[in-house]
C-alpha positions in Angstrom: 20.5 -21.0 1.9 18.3 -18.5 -0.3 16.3 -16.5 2.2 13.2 -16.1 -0.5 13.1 -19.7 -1.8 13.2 -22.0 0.6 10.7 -20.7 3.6 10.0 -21.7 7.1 6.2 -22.5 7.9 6.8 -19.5 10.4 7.7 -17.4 8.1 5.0 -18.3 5.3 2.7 -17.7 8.4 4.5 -14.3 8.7 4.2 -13.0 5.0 0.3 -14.1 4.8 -0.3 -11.8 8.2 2.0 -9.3 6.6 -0.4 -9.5 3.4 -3.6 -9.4 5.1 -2.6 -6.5 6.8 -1.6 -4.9 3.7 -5.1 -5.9 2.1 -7.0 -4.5 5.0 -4.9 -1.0 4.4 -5.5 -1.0 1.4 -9.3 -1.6 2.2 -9.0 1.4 4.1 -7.4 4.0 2.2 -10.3 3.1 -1.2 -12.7 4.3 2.1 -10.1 7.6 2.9 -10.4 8.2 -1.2 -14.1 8.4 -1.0 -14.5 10.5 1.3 -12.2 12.8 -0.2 -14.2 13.2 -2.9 -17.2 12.8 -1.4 -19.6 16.3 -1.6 -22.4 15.6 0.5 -22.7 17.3 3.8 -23.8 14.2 5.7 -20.6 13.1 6.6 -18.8 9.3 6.2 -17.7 6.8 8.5 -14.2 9.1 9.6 -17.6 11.8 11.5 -17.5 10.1 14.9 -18.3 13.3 16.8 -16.7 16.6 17.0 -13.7 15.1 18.5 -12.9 12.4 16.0 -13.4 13.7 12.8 -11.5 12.9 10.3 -13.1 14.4 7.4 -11.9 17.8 8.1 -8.2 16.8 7.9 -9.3 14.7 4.9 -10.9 17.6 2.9 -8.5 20.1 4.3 -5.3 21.3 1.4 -2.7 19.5 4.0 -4.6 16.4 2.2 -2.7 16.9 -0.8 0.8 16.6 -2.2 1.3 18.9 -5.3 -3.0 18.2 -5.9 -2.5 14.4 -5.6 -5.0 13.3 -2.5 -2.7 11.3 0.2 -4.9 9.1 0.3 -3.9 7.7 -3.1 -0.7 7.8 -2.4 -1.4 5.3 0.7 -3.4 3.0 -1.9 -0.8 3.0 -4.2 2.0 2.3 -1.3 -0.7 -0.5 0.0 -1.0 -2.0 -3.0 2.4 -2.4 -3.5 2.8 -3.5 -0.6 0.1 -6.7 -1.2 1.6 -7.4 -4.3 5.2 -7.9 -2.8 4.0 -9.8 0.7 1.7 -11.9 -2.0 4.7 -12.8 -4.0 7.0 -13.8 -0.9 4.0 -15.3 0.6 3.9 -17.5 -2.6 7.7 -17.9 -2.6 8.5 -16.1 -5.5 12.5 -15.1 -5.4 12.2 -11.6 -6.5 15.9 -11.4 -6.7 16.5 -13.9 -9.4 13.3 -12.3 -11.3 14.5 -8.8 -11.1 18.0 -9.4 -12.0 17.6 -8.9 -15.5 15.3 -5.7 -14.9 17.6 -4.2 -12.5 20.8 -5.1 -15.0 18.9 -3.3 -17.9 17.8 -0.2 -16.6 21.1 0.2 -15.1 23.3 -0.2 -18.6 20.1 2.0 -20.3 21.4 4.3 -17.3 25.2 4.3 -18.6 26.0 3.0 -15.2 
């Protein structure tokens, strides 16, 4: 039985939570990028009070990996992530599709 073809209603059920969870991520970190760049004073939706405030950790340089906001790298993670729970959720066999990917970049490799 091939785990990625032939799917369960639970598990269809399963992959389309996993995806909207990934979408509303994703929804998220666009609203984190933002207000990363964001230069106003007034504040975004992350200003709660002085307790919860996430714009200062947002703005602050342990936002960044080598200059590249974090909050990118989440969207980028997210939106992988969408695109691979969308697939499954589809019942796309992503091992019979990446076979021949995989099997070229490893003899481009010399492996």
């Amino acid at each position: 039985m091939n785990l990625f073809t032939q799917q369960s209603g639970k598990q269809k059920k399963i992959y389309l939570s996993a995806l909207l969870l990934s979408l509303t991520a994703l929804f998220v970190t666009v609203l984190l990028i933002l207000a990363h760049y964001e230069t106003s004073s007034t504040g975004s939706f992350c200003n709660i009070n002085d307790y919860w405030n996430c714009d200062r950790v947002n703005k602050s340089i342990f936002a960044e990996i080598f200059g590249i906001p974090v909050s990118i790298l989440g969207f980028l993670y997210y939106l992988f992530l969408s695109l691979v729970f969308a697939g499954l959720w589809r019942g796309l066999d992503f091992v019979k599709t990446l076979k021949p990917v995989s099997t070229t970049l490893l003899l481009r490799a010399g492996l």
